[in-house]
C-alpha positions, 0 to 999 in steps of 0.5 A: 283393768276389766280385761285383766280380772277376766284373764286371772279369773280364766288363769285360775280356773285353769289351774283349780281344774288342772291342778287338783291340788287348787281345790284345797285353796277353795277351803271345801276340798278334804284330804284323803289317804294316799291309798284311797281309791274307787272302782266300779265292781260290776259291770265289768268294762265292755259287759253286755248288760241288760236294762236296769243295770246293777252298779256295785261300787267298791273302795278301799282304804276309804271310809264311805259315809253320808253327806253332811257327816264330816269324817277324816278320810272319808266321802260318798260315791257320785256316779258319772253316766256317759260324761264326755267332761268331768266336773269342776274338782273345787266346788260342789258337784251338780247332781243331774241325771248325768252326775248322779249322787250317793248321798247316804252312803250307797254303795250299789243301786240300779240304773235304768239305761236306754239300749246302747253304749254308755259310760259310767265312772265313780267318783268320790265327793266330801261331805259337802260334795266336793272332790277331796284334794287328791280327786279319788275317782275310778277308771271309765267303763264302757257297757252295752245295754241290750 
């Protein structure tokens, strides 16, 4: 029976991380407009940058507003720095210094990077943190710090 509640645990880890639409069984996920999205603005994919890096986040057709401030249609950025797997998308996002959190609404900030390769991505979480229904998150890019 044990063996049994570990395999629908597994199954159902499964689906709320490859089904999006599981996080909202969770009760923590929030709805977000069809058209919202997310970007990182500048750099730009495969820039040449210099350490501190300025990270410029844009959106549309969603409001970005603190944690803790429940809003329709609306969240704030998280940034993934070189994360080879996302999150968990019904639960919390862990801040670190990999998954670093915008939790008053910023929407740039500066980054210090040892020289390299790096990958950043944006990605946006409810007012509790958690990614909306429907994960709005931004494409990977990569950048070369000098």
């Amino acid at each position: 029976m044990k063996n049994h509640s570990i395999l629908t645990s597994l199954v159902l880890i499964i689906l709320a991380v490859s089904f999006p639409i599981a996080a909202d069984q969770t009760g923590l996920s929030s709805a977000v407009a069809a058209e919202a999205r997310v970007w990182i603005q500048s750099p730009v994919d495969m820039q040449e940058v210099s350490s501190p890096v300025t990270v410029v986040f844009g959106s549309e057709s969603v409001s970005i507003s603190p944690a803790g401030v429940e809003q329709e249609n609306s969240g704030h950025h998280h940034l993934l720095v070189d994360l080879d797997e996302l999150p968990a998308m019904d639960m919390p996002l862990p801040g670190s210094a990999q998954l670093i959190h915008f939790g008053k609404g910023q929407t740039e900030t500066l980054l210090l990077l040892e020289p390299g390769l790096h990958s950043l991505q944006l990605l946006l979480g409810n007012h509790i943190h958690v990614p909306h229904s429907r994960p709005v998150m931004s494409e990977k890019i990569t950048i070369l710090v000098k």
